[in-house]
N, C-alpha and C positions, 0 to 999 in steps of 0.2 A: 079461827082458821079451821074449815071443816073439809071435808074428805072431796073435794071439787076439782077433778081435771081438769085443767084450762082447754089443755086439747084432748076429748073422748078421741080415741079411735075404733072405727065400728070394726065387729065380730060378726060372725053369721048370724048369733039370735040376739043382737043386739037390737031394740026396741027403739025406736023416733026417740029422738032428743024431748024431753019434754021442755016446757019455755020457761021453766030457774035456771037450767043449765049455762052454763058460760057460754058466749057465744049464739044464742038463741035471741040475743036485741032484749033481754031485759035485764036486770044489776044483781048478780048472784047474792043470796044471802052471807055469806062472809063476805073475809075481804080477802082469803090469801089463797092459794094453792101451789100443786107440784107441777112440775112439766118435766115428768123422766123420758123424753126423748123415746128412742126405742132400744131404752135398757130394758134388760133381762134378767131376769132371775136364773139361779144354775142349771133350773132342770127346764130352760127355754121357755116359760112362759112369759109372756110381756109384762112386764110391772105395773104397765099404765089398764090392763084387764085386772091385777091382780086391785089395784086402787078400786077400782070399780063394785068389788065385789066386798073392800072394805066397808066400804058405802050402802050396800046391802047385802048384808050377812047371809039373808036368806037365799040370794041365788050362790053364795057360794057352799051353802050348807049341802045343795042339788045336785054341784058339779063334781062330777065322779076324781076328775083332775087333781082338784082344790082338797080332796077329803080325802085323798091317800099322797098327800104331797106334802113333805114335815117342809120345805122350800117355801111354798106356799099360805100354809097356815102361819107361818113365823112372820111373814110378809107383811100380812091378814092383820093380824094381832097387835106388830110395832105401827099399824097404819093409824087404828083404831085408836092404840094408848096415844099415838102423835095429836089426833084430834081431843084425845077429852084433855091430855096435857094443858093444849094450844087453849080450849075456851077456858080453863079452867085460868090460867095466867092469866088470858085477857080480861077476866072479868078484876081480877083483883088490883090492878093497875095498866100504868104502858109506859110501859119500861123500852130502853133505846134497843134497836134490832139486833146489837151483839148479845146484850144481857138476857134479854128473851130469849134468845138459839140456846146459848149456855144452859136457860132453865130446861126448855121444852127436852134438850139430849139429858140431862139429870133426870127429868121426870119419866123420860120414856123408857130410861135403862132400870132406873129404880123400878118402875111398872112393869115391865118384862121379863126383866132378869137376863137382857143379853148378858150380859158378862163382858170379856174382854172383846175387842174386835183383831182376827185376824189377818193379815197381810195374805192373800191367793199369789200361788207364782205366776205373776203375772209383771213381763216385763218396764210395765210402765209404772207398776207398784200403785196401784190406787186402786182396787179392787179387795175389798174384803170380805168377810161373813162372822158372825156371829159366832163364841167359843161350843153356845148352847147348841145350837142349830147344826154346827160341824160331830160335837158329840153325839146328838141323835143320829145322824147318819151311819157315823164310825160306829155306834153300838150294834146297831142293827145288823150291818157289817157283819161283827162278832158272833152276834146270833146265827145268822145262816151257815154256823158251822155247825155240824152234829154235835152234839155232848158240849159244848159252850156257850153259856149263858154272861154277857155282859153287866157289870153292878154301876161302875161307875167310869166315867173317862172323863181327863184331863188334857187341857193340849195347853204347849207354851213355846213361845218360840225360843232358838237355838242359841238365840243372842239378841239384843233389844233390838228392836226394828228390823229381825233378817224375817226372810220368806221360809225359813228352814223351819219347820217346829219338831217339839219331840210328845210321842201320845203315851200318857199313862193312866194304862187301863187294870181294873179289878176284874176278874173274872170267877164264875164259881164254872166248874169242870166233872164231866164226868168221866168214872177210870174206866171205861172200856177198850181206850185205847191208850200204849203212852203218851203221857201226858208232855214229854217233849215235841213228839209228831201233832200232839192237837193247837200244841202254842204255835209253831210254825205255820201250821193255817190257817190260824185268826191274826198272827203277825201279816199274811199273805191277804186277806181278806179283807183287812183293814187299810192294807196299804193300796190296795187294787182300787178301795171305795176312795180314797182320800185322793190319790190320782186320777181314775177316772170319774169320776163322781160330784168334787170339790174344786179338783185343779189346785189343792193344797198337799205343798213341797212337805213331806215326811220323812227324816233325818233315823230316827228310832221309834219302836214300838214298844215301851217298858210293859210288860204283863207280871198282874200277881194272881195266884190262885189261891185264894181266901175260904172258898167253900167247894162241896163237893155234893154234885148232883145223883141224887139220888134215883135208878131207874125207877121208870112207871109202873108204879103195882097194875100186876097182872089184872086181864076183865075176868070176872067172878058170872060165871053162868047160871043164871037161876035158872034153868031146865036142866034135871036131873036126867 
């Protein structure tokens, strides 16, 4: 099973089909593929571009988009680990198609390190994201506040199967301000990314301050 859209859809610098391609009148080298429709990814990129560029790394290395996008490089990655999973199985037997799904999701979570997968509030409930991929986002969050530096974030939902979760984050802090007024903005900051950002429903923000940041030694002027 290798990284082959059934259906490319074209882009602006989207280059001629060449003739392996599916749909080109010749029998693509694997035998299986995706057809994500015109799902999206959160931050609106089309999944069937981001396929494409799993397929070669180097245009995605180029695209300004893909290289500040933690959305997209996670995309990237689990597409990637799905293909060396998939020939890696198929070469060692052929096993019936439930048991293969089974391995190929074990191998790709083991290879990635998604983690848990979370429920997005999303009325129809079938929409999730990765626990990893939600924590990069929420950290980053945390960072954009003066004086707070993110160490580690947790998220778990409210109760088995709800869209509610709760975020437990470490934080190291600096005292320039109090330190009640700076949890309140990374409590605010976190919650703003996780709703605008994720469209995951946040019940509570647990923050601990574990260390304490130390200001920037002053610049030392060598001209006397």
């Amino acid at each position: 099973m290798a990284l082959d859209d059934p259906h490319p859809r074209p882009t602006p610098d989207d280059t001629p089909a060449r003739p392996d391609r599916p749909g080109s009148g010749s029998r693509p080298e694997t035998d299986a593929g995706l057809d994500f429709g015109s799902e999206r990814l959160p931050c609106g990129r089309p999944l069937a571009r981001v396929w494409e560029q799993a397929r070669a790394p180097a245009t995605a290395a180029i695209d300004p988009h893909t290289t500040g996008c933690a959305f997209c490089r996670e995309a990237i990655e689990g597409l990637a680990a799905l293909d060396r999973a998939t020939r890696a199985l198929r070469a060692e037997d052929r096993p019936d198609d439930h048991s293969l799904a089974d391995r190929i999701i074990s191998a790709v979570r083991a290879e990635t390190r998604l983690g848990a997968m979370l429920l997005l509030d999303d009325p129809d409930r079938n929409r999730r994201i990765a626990e990893s991929t939600a924590a990069k986002v929420l950290r980053r969050a945390a960072d954009s506040i003066p004086g707070a530096r993110a160490a580690s974030c947790r998220l778990s939902p409210v109760q088995e199967g709800d869209t509610w979760h709760t975020v437990s984050m470490t934080i190291a802090a600096a005292l320039d301000d109090p330190l009640p007024q700076l949890a309140e903005e990374v409590r605010g900051a976190v919650l703003g990314a996780a709703h605008h950002m994720l469209g995951l429903a946040v019940a509570a923000v647990d923050l601990t301050i574990n260390a304490v940041l130390e200001p920037p030694a002053p610049a030392v002027d060598d001209n006397p």
